[in-house]
C-alpha positions in Angstrom: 93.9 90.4 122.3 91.4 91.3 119.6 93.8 93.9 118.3 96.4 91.4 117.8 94.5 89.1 116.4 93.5 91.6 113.7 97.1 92.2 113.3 98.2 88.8 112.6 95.0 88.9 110.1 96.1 92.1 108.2 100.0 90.4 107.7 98.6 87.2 106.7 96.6 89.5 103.8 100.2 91.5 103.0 101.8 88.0 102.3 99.0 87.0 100.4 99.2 89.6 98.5 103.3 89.5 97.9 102.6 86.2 96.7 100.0 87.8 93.8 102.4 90.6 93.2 105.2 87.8 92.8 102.7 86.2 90.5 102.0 88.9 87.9 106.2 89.7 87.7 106.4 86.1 86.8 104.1 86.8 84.1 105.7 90.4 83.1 109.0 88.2 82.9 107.3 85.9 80.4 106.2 88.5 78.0 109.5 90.3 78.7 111.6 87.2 77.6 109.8 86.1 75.0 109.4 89.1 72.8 111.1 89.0 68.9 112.3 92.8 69.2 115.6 93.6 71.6 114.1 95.3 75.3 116.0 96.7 78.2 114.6 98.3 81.3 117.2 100.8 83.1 116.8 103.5 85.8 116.4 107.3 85.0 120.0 107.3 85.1 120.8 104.7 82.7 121.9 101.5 84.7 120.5 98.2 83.6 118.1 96.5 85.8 116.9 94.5 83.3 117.5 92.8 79.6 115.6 90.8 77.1 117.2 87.5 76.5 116.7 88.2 72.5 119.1 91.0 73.1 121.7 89.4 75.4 121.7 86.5 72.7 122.7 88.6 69.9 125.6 90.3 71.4 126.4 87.0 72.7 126.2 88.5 76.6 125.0 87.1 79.8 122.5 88.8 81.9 125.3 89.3 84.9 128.0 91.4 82.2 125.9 93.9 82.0 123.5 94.1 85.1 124.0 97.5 86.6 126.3 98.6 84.3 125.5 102.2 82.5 123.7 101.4 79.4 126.1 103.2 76.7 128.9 100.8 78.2 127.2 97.5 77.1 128.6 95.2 74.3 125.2 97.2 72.2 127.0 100.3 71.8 130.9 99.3 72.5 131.7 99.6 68.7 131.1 102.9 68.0 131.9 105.8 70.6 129.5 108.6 68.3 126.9 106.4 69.7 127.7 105.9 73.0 127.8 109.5 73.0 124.4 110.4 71.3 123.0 107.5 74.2 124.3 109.3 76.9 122.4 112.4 75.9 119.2 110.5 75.4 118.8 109.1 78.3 119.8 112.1 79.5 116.6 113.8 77.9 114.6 110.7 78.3 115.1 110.9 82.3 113.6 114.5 82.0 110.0 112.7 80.5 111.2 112.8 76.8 110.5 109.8 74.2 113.4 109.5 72.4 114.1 108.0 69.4 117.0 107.3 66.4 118.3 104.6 64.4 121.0 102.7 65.7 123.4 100.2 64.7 124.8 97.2 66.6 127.3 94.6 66.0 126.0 90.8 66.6 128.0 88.0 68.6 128.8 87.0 64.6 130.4 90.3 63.8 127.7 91.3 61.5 126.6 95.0 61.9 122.7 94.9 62.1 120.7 98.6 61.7 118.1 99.0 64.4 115.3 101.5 65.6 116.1 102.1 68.7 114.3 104.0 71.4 113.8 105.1 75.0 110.5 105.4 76.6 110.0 107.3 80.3 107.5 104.8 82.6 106.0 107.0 85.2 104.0 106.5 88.6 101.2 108.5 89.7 103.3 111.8 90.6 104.5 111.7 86.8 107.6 111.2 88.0 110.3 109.0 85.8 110.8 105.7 87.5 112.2 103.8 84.6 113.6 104.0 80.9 112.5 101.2 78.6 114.7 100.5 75.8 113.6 98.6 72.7 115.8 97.7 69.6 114.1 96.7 66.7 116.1 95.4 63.9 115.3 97.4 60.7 118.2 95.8 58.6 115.8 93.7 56.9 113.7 97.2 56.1 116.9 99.1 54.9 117.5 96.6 52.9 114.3 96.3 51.3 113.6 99.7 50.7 116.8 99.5 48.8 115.9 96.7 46.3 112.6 98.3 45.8 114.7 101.4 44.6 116.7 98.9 42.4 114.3 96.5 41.3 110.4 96.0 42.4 110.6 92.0 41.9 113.4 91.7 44.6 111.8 94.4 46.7 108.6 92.0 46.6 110.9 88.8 47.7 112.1 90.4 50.9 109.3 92.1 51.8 107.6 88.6 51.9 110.4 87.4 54.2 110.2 90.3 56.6 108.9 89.9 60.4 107.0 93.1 60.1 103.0 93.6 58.5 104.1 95.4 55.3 100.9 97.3 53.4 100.9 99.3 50.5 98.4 101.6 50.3 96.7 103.5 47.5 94.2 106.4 47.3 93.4 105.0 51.2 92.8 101.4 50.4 94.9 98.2 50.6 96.7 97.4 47.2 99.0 94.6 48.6 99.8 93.3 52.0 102.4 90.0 52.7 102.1 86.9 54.9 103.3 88.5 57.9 100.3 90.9 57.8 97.6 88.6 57.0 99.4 86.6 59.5 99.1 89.2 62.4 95.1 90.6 61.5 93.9 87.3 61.1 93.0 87.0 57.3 93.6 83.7 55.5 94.4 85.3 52.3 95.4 88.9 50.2 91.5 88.4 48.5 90.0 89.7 52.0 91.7 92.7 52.7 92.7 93.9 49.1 90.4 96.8 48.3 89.5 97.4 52.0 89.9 101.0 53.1 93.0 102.1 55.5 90.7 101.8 58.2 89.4 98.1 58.2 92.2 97.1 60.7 92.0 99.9 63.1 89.8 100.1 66.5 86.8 101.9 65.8 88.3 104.4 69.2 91.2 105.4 66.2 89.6 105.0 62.9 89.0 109.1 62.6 93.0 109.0 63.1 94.2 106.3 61.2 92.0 107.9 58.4 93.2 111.4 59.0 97.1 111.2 58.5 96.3 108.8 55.5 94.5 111.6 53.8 96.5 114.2 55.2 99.7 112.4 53.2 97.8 111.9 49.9 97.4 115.7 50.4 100.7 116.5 50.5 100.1 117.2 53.8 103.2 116.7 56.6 102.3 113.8 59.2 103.7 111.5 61.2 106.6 108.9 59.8 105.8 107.0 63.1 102.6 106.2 65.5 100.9 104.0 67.3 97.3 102.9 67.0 95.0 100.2 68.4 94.6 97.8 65.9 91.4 95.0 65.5 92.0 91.4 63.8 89.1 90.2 62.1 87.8 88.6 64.7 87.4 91.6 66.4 90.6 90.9 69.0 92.2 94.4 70.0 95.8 94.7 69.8 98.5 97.4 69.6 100.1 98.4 66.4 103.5 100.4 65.9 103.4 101.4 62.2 106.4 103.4 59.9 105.1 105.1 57.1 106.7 106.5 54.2 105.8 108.1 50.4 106.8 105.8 47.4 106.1 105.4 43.6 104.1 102.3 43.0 103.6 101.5 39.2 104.4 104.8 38.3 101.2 106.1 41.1 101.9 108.0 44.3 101.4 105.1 47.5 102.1 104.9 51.2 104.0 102.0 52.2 103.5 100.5 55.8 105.5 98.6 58.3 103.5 97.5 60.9 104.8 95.2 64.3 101.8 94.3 66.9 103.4 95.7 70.4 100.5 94.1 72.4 104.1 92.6 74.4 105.2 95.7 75.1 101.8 97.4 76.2 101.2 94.2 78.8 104.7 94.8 79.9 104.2 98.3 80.5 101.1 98.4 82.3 102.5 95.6 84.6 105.5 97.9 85.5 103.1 100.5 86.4 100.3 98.0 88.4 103.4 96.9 89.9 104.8 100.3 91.2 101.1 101.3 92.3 100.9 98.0 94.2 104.2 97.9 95.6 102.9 101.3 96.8 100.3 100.7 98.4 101.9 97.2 100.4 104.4 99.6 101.7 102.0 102.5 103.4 99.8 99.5 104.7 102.9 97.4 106.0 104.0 101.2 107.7 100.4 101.2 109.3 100.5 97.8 110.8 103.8 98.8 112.2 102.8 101.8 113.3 99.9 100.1 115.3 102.2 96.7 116.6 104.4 99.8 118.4 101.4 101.5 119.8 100.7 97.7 121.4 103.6 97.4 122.5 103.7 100.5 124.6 100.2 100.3 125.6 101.5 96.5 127.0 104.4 98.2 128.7 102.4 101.2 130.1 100.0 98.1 131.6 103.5 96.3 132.9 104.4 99.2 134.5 101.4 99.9 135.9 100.6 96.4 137.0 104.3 96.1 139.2 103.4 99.8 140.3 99.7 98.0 142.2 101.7 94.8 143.2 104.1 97.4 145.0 101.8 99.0 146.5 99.4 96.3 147.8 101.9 94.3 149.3 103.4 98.0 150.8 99.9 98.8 152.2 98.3 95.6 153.0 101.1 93.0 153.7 103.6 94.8 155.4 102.0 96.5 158.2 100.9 93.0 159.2 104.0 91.7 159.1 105.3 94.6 161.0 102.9 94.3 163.6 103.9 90.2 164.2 107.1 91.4 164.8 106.3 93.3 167.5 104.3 90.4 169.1 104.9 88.0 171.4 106.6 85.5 168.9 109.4 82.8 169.7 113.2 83.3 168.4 112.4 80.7 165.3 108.8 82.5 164.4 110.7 86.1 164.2 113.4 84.4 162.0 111.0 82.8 159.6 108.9 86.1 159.5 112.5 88.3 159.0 112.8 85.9 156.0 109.4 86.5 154.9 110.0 90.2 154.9 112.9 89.9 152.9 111.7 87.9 150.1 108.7 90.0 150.0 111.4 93.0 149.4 113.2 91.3 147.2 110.4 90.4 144.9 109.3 93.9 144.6 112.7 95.1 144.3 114.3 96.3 140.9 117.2 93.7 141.2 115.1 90.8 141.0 114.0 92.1 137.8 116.7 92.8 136.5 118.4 89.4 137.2 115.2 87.4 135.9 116.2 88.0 132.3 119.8 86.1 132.3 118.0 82.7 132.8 119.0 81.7 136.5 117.1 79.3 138.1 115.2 79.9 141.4 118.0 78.5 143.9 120.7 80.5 141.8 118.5 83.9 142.2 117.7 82.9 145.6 121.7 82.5 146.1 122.6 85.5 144.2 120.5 87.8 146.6 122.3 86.5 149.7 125.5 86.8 148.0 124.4 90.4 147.0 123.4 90.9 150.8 127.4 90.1 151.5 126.6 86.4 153.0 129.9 84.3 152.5 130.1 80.8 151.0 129.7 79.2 154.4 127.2 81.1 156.0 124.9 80.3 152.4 125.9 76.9 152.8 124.7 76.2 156.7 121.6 78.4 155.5 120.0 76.8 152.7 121.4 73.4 154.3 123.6 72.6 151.2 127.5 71.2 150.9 129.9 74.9 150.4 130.5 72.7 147.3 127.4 73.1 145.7 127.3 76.4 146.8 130.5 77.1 144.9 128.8 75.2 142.0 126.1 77.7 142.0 128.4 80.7 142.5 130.3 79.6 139.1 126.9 79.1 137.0 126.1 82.4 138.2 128.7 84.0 136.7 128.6 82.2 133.6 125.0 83.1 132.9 125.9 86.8 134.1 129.1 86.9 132.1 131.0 87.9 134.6 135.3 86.7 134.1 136.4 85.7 137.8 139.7 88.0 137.9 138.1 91.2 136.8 135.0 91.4 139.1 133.5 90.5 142.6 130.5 89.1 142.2 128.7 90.7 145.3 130.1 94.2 143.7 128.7 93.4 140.4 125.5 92.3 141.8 124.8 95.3 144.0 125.5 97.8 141.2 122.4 96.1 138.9 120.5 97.3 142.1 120.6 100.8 141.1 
């Protein structure tokens, strides 16, 4: 009893815990939904399981068109079979552990073609082993297109980049020459005055400082680095987040300068470590739900076995202290009715021990019908059942039909005494 009890205890802790794990998907859905830049999450082999409502929005697409669909298939990449193409490859490569990653364009519900950095990310579990792909889309039209008015004219350049969603920095001999709202906006600075001047490294975790620092020199130098990384960023009020930055060379005023675009993917990395807690938890509910199961069955035979063993005493009890008594009144000086009632007493002692009895138990008959389907079994006709238990042949006949109801036995295809002798064996 105490190991069932602790049973009963352990699956009340496995729902309790479903309910936490159906808790933090809630959460992973929030952060999933609610993100500016277009997500998907697919298996290794490039069906959707999941998309972004920012990205079903612009294609104009409900979550069920393109549910388990293949990925290069979707209204995304329908306009342009190159790129289906080139998608099928990457996730191709991205299923073998590969980040991939290429510019993209899409066509929105409007019918306006939008440019997009688009890339494929491997999730694995503890085995490294690729469980998903996440897809993200961010839309770099804005960028194009300011990188092209800054070619043609450095006012206009300055008017977009104010509008973009991205942090945009330019930055000169490793300092901060001009940053826009969106930037001040996502470290926390009220205004350009606190963060003009400030080396490339005032915004960056103390953990990546020596990085951030590094490919910055390294590109004043001439030096080959990186067009693309991610770093842990710190707002001013010392509030970690994680950055995704795009740097490039430019000519600012006539002066070499980097130019940055910077997102904050703090989104992303939440929804990434909750895919992984949630494969490591889901893990670990499924080897402990295997142990309970694997202990309810050992119960469950050790009950049996005890069953068995139980009816295997009763047996041999009544076999070794019953019946040679009962034998032994026989044999003595008894009147005509005592020997019947003690024939009748040997009987239903038989027949409680016998297999039959058992067997019969488990269709539901009640005591009079068992007690009726034994003599009927013993080949006593309607009649003779009838003057024997006392009882009208019609409610005998009752009993016979409720018999074979519960038995499931059709009239015209069996006999009932037959039928009731073979579940003897």
């Amino acid at each position: 009893m105490e190991g069932v009890t602790r049973i009963m205890h352990d699956i009340t802790e496995n729902h309790r815990s479903k309910e936490a794990l159906l808790e933090r998907e809630r959460r992973f859905r929030a952060i999933f939904d609610h993100t500016f830049q277009f997500m998907a999450l697919l298996t290794p082999g490039g069906d959707v399981l999941e998309a972004s409502k920012a990205a079903l929005l612009f294609v104009g697409a409900r979550e069920e068109d393109v549910t388990g669909s293949k990925f290069w298939v979707t209204p995304w990449w329908s306009h342009s079979r190159k790129l289906m193409n080139t998608l099928r490859n990457a996730v191709s490569d991205a299923a073998r552990g590969r980040l991939i990653r290429f510019e993209a364009t899409h066509l929105s519900s409007e019918g306006r073609l939008h440019y997009f950095d688009f890339s494929l990310k491997p999730v694995l579990n503890e085995e490294d082993e690729v469980i998903f792909l996440i897809a993200e889309g961010l839309d770099i039209t804005e960028r194009r297109e300011a990188e092209t008015l800054l070619r043609e004219s450095e006012e206009r350049y300055r008017v977009a980049i104010e509008k973009s969603n991205d942090g945009v920095a330019v930055i000169k001999d490793g300092l901060h020459f001009y940053v826009n709202e969106k930037f001040l906006e996502m470290f926390g600075y009220e205004n350009i005055g606190q963060i003009a001047g400030q080396p490339v490294t005032v915004i960056a975790h103390p953990d990546d400082r020596k990085m951030v620092a590094g490919y910055n020199k390294g590109r004043r130098n001439g030096a080959a680095g990186p067009s693309r990384y991610e770093f842990t960023g710190i707002r001013k009020d010392g509030t970690a987040i994680h950055i995704d930055v795009s740097v490039s060379a430019i000519t600012y005023f006539g002066d070499f300068a980097l130019l940055s675009y910077l997102r904050d993917i703090t989104d992303r990395k939440l929804a990434e470590e909750a895919l992984k807690t949630r494969e490591v938890e889901l893990r670990s509910k499924s080897r402990n739900l295997e142990e309970a199961n694997i202990a309810l069955k050992a119960l469950a035979r050790h009950i049996e076995e005890n069953k068995l063993e139980l009816e295997k005493n009763i047996v041999l009890n009544l076999r070794t202290l019953v019946f040679p008594y009962i034998e032994k009144m026989q044999k003595s000086s008894l009147n005509i009715r005592q020997k019947m009632f003690m024939e009748v007493i040997e009987k239903n002692l038989n027949d409680i021990i016998s297999p039959f009895l058992r067997t019969i138990g488990h269709f539901g008959l009640t005591p009079t019908e068992m007690h009726i389907a034994g003599l009927i079994k013993d080949g006593r006709k309607t009649k003779e059942i009838a003057e024997s238990l006392h009882i009208s042949r019609r409610a005998v006949e009752v009993h016979r039909y409720n018999i074979r109801k519960k038995l499931k036995i059709n009239r015209n295809s069996h006999n009932l005494c037959a039928f009731l002798l073979s579940m003897n064996t």
